[in-house]
C-alpha positions in Angstrom: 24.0 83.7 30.5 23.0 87.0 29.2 23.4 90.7 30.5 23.7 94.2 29.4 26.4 96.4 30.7 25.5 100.4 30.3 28.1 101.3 32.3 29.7 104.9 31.3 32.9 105.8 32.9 32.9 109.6 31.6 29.5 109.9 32.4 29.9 108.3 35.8 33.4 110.6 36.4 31.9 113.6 35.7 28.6 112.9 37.9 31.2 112.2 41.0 32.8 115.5 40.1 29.3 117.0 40.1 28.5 116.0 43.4 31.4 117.3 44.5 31.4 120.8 43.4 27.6 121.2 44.3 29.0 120.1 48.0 32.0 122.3 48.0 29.2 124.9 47.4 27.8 124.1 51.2 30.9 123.6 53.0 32.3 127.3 51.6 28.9 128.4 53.5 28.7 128.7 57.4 24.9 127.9 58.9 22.6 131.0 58.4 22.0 133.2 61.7 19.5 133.0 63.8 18.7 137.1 64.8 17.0 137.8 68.1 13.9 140.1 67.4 13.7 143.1 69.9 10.7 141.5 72.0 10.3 142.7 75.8 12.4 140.7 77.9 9.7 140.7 80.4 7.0 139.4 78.4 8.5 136.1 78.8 8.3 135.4 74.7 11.6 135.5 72.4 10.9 135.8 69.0 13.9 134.3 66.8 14.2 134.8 63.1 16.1 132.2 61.1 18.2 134.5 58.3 18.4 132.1 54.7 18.6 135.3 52.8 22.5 135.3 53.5 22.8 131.7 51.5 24.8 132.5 48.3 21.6 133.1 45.9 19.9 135.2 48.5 17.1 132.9 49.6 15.6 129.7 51.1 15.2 128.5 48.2 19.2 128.0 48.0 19.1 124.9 50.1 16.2 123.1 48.0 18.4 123.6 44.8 21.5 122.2 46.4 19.2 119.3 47.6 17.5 119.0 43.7 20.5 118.8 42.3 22.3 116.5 44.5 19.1 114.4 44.1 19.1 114.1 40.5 22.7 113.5 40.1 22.4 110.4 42.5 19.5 109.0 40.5 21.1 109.4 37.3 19.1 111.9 36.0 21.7 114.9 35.6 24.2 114.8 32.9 27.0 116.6 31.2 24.7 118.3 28.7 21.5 117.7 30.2 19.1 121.0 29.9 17.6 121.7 33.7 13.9 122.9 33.2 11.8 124.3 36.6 8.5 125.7 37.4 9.2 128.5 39.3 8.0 131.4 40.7 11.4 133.0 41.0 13.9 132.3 44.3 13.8 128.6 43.5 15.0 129.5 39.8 17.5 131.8 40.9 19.0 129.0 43.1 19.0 126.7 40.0 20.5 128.9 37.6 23.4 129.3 40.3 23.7 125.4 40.2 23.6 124.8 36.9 26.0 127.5 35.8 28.3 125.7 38.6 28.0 122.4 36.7 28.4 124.2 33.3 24.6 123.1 32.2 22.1 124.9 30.2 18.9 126.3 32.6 15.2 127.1 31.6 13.5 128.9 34.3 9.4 128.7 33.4 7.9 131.4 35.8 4.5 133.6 35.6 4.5 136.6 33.5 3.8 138.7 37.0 7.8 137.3 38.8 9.3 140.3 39.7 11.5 141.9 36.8 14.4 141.6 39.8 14.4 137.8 40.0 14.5 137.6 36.2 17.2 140.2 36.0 18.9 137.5 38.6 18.0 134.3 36.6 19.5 135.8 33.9 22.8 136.7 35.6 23.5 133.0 36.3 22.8 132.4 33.1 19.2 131.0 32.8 16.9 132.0 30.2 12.9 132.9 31.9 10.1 131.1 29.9 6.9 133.2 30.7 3.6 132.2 30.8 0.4 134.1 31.6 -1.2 131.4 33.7 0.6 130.3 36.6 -1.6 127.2 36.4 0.3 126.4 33.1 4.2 125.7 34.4 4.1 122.3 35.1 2.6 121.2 31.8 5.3 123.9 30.1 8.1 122.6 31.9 6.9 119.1 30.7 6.7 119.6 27.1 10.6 121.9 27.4 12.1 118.9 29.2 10.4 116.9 26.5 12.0 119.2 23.2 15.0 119.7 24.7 16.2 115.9 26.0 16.3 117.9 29.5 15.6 117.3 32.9 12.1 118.6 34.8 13.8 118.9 38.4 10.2 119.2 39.4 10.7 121.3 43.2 6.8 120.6 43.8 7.0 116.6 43.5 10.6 116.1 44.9 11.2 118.4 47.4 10.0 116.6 50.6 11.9 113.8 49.2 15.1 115.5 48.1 16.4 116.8 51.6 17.4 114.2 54.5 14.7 115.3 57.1 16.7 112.7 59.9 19.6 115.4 60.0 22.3 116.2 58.1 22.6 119.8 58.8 19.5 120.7 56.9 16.8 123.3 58.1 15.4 122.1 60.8 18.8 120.4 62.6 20.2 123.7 62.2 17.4 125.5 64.1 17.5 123.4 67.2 21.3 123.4 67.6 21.3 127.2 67.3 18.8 127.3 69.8 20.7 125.1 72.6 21.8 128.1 74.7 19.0 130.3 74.9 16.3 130.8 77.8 13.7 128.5 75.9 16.1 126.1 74.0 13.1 123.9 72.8 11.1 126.3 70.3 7.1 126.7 71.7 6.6 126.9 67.6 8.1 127.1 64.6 6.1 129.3 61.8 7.4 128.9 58.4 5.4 129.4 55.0 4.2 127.0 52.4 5.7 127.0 48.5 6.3 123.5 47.2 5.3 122.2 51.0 9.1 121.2 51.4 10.5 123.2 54.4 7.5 122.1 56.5 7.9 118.7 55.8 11.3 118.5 56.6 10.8 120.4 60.0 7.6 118.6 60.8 9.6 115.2 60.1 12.5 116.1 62.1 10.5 118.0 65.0 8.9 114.2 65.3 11.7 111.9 64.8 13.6 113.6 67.5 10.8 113.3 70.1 10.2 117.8 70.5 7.1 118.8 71.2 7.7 122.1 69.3 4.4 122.7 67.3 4.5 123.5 63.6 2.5 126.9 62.0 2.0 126.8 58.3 1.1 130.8 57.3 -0.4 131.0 54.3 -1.1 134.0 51.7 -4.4 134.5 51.1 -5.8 133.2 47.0 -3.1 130.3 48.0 -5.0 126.0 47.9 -2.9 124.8 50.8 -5.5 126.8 53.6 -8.8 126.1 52.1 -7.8 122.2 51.1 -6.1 122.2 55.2 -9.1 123.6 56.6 -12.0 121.4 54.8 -9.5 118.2 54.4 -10.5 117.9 50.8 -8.3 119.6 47.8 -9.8 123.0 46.7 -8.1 124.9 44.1 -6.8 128.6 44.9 -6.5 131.2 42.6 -2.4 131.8 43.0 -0.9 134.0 45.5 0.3 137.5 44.9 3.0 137.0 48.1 6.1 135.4 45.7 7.7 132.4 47.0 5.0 130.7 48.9 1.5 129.5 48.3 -0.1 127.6 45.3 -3.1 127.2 42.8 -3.3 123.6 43.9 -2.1 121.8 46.5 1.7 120.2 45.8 2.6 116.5 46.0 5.4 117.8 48.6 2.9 119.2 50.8 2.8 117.1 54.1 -0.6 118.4 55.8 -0.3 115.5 58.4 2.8 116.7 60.6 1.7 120.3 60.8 -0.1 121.3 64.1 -1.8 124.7 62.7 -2.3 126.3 59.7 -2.7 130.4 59.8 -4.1 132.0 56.4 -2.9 135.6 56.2 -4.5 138.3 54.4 -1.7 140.0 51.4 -2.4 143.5 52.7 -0.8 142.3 56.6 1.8 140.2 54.9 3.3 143.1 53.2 2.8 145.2 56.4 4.7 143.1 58.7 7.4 142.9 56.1 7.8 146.9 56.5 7.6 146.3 60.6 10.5 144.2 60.4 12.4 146.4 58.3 11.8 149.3 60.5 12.1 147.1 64.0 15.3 145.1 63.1 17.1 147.3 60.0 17.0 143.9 58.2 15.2 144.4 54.1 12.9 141.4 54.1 10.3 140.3 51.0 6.9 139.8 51.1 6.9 135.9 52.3 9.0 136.7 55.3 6.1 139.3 56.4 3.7 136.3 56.0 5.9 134.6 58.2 5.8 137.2 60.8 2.1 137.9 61.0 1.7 134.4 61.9 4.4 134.5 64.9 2.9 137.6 66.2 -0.6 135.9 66.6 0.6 133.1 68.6 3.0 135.5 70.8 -0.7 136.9 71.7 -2.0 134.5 72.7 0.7 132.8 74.0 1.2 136.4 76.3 -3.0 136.0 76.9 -2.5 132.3 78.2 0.8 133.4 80.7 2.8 130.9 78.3 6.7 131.4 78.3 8.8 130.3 75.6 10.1 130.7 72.2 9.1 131.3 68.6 11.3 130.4 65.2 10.1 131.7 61.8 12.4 132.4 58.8 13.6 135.4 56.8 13.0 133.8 53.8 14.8 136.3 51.2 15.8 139.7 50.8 13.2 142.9 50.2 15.6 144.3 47.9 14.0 142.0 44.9 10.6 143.4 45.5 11.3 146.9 45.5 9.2 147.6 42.5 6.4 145.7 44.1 5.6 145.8 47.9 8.3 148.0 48.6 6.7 150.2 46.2 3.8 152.9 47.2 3.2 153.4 43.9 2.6 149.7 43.4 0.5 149.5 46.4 -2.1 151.8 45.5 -2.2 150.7 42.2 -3.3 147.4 43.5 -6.0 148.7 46.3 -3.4 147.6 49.1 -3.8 149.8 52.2 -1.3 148.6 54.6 -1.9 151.3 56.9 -4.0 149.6 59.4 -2.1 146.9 59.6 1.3 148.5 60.1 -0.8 150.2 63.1 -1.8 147.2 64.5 1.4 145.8 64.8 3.4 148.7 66.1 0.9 149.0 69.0 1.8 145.1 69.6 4.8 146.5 70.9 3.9 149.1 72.7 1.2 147.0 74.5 
């Protein structure tokens, strides 16, 4: 009888010590809040906005890494001196770098040249190191041949994501949503709008939204210049150019992306996505980024037309991150102009959506 016995028992020690740190992490965190935006009461609509900017890395993005991370450990993947490597462009590689500094391990963030110099500055405070590259195209094959050099680890957020979260439950995303919402007028959300990035969040929602039997819809917004519209829209993949709203939309469409348990997609144009992110900031005194804005756009459409149809109900979409990490960029006039972004009309638009 023969058999081979790799069994390490510092190796297998420290991964159960791992695992429990990165949980600690989530049970020092009480569930994000869930802010009532200042709708009419009359119009028979509530508008809720989910707030993951308050997660301990400032983003969304903070529950995928916990997810990643936990993921790779269990498989194996993650040791004590393995080098982390992600494609990024930015909040996921914040969330990382906060991770891997927790577990003591080395970090390699490969993001486009164009990330915001804030989300580098933040990388770089937990200790990663930003790997640029001009082509956002490139950062998978980068990432690749770093993991390759370095012995490290690609964690890969575009391939694993729908796969790294436990859609069934577990306090993730979409759980959390529909327990928070148990008490209101409409306790069942009409829709839930969220963006696209690695195609992970909607999964999971979509999943759950099904497996518990709601009939919730699901609205994908998407940025314009992003794959996941065109390739939705056609049903065959189309390339994008990239997407100058950070955080969400691609150049292709991800492995994670789950087109079939999403009721509606929404493609929305850069100039109202950065708008709506002003709107909010004036309407609620909450700083949101550009991806939150796409968000919002998208939640306002179907409020009119659920107002034109006589529909009550309720609408969920998420604050995503923070605006202070894009001051420089759409928080910036300067910045605007320089790009040919007149958000003026749009801005318009939507303060006379509450006034009508």
């Amino acid at each position: 009888m023969k058999y081979v016995d790799r069994h390490d028992p510092v190796t297998r020690a420290w991964t159960a010590d791992a695992i429990r740190a990165v949980e600690a992490d989530a049970n020092r965190s009480c569930d994000t809040h869930l802010h009532v935006f200042p709708l009419p009461s009359h119009w028979g609509v509530d508008l809720y906005l989910k707030d993951e900017s308050v997660h301990p890395t400032g983003s969304l993005k903070h529950r995928l890494a916990r997810s990643l991370f936990l993921y790779g450990l269990a498989n194996g993947w993650i040791g004590p001196t393995t080098t982390i490597i992600e494609a990024s462009s930015g909040s996921t590689a914040v969330s990382e770098a906060y991770f891997a500094r927790l577990l003591g391990l080395p970090f390699i963030a490969v993001i486009p040249a164009t990330t915001s110099p804030e989300k580098r500055e933040i990388i770089e405070f937990y200790g990663g190191k930003c790997h640029l590259v001009d082509d956002p195209g490139t950062i998978y094959a980068e990432s690749h041949r770093l993991a390759a050099e370095t012995g490290g680890h690609y964690m890969d957020q575009f391939t694993y994501a729908e796969r790294a979260t436990d859609w069934r439950g577990n306090n993730n995303i979409a759980e959390s949503i529909f327990q928070q919402m148990s008490l209101e007028r409409h306790p069942e959300p009409s829709w839930i709008v969220v963006g696209a990035g690695t195609g992970g969040t909607s999964a999971t929602i979509g999943r759950y939204i099904r497996y518990r039997r709601h009939q919730t819809r699901l609205c994908v917004a998407d940025p314009e210049g992003s794959a996941f519209y065109p390739s939705w829209e056609s049903g065959d993949e189309h390339p994008g150019s990239g997407s100058r709203i950070e955080g969400i939309g691609r150049p292709r469409v991800e492995p994670s992306f789950l087109p079939t348990v999403i009721d509606r997609m929404t493609q929305v144009p850069d100039a109202l996505s950065i708008a709506a992110m002003h709107w909010v900031r004036e309407a609620t005194r909450r700083d949101v980024g550009g991806s939150t804005g796409t968000n919002m756009a998208a939640a306002v459409q179907i409020i009119k037309e659920m107002r034109a149809n006589g529909e009550r109900g309720s609408v969920v979409t998420l604050i995503c991150d923070g605006g202070e990490r894009y001051r420089d960029t759409y928080g910036s006039a300067t910045w605007l102009a320089e790009k040919g972004i007149d958000i003026t009309p749009h801005l318009a638009e939507l303060h006379q959506f509450l006034l009508t």
